[in-house]
C-alpha positions as CSV (number, residue, x, y, z in Angstrom):
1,X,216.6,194.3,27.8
2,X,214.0,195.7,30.2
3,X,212.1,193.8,32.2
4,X,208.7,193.0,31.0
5,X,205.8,195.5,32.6
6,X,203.2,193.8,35.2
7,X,199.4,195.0,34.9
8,X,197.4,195.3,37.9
9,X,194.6,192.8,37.9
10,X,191.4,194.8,37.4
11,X,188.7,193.3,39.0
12,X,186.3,196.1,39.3
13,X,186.6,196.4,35.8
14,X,183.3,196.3,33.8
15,X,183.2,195.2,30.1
16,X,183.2,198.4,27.9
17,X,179.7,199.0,26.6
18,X,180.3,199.3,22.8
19,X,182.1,195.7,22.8
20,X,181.0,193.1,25.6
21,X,184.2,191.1,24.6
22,X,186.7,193.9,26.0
23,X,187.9,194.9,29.5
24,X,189.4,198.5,28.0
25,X,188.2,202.3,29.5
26,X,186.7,202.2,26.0
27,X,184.4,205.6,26.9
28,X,187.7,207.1,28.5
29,X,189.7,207.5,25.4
30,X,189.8,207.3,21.6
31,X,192.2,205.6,19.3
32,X,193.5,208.6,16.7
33,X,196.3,206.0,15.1
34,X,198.1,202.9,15.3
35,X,201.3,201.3,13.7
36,X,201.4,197.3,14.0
37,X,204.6,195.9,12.8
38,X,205.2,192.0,13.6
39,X,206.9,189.3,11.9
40,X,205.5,186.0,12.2
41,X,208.1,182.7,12.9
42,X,206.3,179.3,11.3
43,X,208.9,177.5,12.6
44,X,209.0,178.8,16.3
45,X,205.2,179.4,16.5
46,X,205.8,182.9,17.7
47,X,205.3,186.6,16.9
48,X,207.0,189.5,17.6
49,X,206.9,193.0,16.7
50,X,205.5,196.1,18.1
51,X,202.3,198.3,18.1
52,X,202.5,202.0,18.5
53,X,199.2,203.5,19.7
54,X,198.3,207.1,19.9
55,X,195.3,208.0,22.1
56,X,193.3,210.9,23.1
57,X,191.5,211.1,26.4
58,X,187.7,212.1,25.6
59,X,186.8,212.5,29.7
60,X,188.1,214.7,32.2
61,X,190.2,212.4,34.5
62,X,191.5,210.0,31.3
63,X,194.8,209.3,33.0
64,X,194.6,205.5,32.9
65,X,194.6,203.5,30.0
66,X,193.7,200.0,30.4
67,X,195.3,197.9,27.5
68,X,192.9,195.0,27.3
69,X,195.8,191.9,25.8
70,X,196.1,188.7,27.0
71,X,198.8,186.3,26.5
72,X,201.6,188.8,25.4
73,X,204.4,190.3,27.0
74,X,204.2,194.2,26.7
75,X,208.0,195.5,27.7
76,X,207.7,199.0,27.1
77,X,204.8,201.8,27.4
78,X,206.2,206.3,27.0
79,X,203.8,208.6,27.1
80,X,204.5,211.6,24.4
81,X,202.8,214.8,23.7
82,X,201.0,217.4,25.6
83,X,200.1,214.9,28.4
């Protein structure tokens, strides 16, 4: 097992405009699909599972995509396609 990926702290990061509750580069790209998969333990209070997300940049210079989570472990990020 990999070790789980560390995030940067952002802390010029402004809330995106279209939802005050995010931190993402909301105006940067554009969610075309997403898979969620989990399975949820009663007994261990946990979930686990895994999210596939494919994204299109919308500006010139969309090579960062901030991934606003909080509280979950995110152990592996590829990057398919043209890009």
């Amino acid at each position: 097992m990999k070790a789980p990926l560390s995030a940067p702290i952002l802390q010029d990061v402004v809330p995106c405009p279209n939802d005050p509750n995010s931190f993402t580069n909301c105006n940067s790209f554009v969610t075309d699909h997403f898979h969620l998969d989990i399975t949820v333990d009663f007994d261990k209070q946990s979930i686990m599972g895994s999210n596939t997300v494919n994204v299109t940049a919308i500006q010139d210079g969309g090579n960062t995509l901030i991934l606003d989570y909080q509280g979950i472990v995110v152990q592996k990020v590829e990057e398919c396609g043209d890009g």
